[in-house]
N, C-alpha and C positions, 0 to 999 in steps of 0.2 A: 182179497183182504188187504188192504192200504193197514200199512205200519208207517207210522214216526215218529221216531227215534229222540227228537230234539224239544227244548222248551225255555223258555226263557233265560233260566238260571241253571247250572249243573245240580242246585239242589233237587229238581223235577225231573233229571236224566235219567231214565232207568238204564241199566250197564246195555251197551251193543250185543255184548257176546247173547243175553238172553233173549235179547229183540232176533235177532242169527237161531238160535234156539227156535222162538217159536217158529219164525220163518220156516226154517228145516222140516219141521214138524209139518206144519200145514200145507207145504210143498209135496208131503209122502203121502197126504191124502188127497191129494189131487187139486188142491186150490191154488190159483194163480196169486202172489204175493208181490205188491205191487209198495214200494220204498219210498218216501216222502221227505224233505228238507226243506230248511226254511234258506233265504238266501247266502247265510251262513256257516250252514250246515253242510254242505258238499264232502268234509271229510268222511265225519259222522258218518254220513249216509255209503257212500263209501265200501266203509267198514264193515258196518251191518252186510252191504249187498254182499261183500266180500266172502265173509267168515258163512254168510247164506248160502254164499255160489248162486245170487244170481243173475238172469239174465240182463246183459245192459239196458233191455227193452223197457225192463220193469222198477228202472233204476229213477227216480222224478228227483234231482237234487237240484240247488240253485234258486229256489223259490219260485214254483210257477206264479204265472201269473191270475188272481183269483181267481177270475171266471175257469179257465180248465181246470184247478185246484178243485172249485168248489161242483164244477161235474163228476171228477172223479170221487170224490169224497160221496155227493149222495145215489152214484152208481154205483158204491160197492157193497161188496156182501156187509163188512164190519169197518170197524176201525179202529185199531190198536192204538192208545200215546199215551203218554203223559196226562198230567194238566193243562193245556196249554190250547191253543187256537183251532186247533184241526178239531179237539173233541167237541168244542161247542158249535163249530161250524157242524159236525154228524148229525147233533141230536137236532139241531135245525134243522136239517135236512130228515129226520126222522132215520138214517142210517144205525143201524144197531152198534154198541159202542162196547168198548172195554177199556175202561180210561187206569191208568196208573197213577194213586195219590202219593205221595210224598212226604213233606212238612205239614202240607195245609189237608184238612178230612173235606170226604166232598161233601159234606152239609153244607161247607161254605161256598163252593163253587162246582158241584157235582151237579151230574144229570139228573134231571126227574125223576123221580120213582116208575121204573115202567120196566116189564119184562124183556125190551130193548136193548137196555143199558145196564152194565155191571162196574160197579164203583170200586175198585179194588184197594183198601188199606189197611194199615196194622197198627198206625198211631205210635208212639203222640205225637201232638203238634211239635210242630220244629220251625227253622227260620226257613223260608221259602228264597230267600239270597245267596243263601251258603253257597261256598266254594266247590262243595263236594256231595254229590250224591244225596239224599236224604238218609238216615237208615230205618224207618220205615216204609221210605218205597223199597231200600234193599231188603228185604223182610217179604216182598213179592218174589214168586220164585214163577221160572219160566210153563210149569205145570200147572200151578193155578192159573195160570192166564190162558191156558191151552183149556182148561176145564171151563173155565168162562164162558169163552167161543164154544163151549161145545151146547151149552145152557142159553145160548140165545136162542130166539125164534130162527127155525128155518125157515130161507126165503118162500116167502107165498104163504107161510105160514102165519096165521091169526096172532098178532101180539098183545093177549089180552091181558 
């Protein structure tokens, strides 16, 4: 499962410690959890792996470069993030998604409707620039995002 952490503006940032959370979580059932940053993002990422405990193997900070980016993205199980570039790269890829909304609701820039992808927000709209956090993406808690992944199709599994 590919998490990351980062997005344009800190208004899209969901907090590290719950990206660490689910990490944890998905880690105790046996999924490898692989960490993602954009080129600016190195601390971030970081962090997350940190407070995850993981291994440096599975740590991708500094910005890959697309093409391996965009291998791993539609070789993995899912894809944890924000709103931001990794999620639209998934669903292009048809990889199963669990995007995190914020300010903006994904009517406006959300995934498809498909048993795939799970859109997660709690409104309302807010500035997408802000300084700080959204508080309807803070209104996502790190167990609904674990309930998500649990409601996606299983790999090999029909996503009708």
């Amino acid at each position: 499962v590919v998490l990351h952490p980062g997005a344009g503006a800190p208004a899209r940032c969901w907090p590290v410690e719950r990206y660490a959370a689910v990490a944890a979580a998905l880690r105790e059932h046996g999924l490898r959890v692989v960490v993602t940053g954009g080129a600016h993002e190195s601390d971030l990422v970081a962090r997350l792996a940190k407070r995850a405990r993981l291994p440096d193997t599975d740590v991708l900070s500094g910005g890959l470069p697309f093409e391996r980016l965009s291998a791993l993205v539609a070789g993995a199980r899912a894809v944890v993030s924000g709103d931001t570039g990794v999620a639209h790269l998934a669903v292009a890829h048809a990889t199963p998604t669990v995007t995190l909304f914020g300010p903006v609701p994904p009517a406006h820039w959300g995934p498809p409707a498909h048993p795939r992808h799970r859109a997660l927000w709690h409104g309302p709209e807010g500035d997408p620039h802000a300084g700080r956090p959204d508080p309807a993406l803070l209104r996502i808690t790190p167990d609904e995002v674990l309930d998500a992944l649990h409601r996606l199709p299983a790999p090999g599994e029909p996503a009708s």
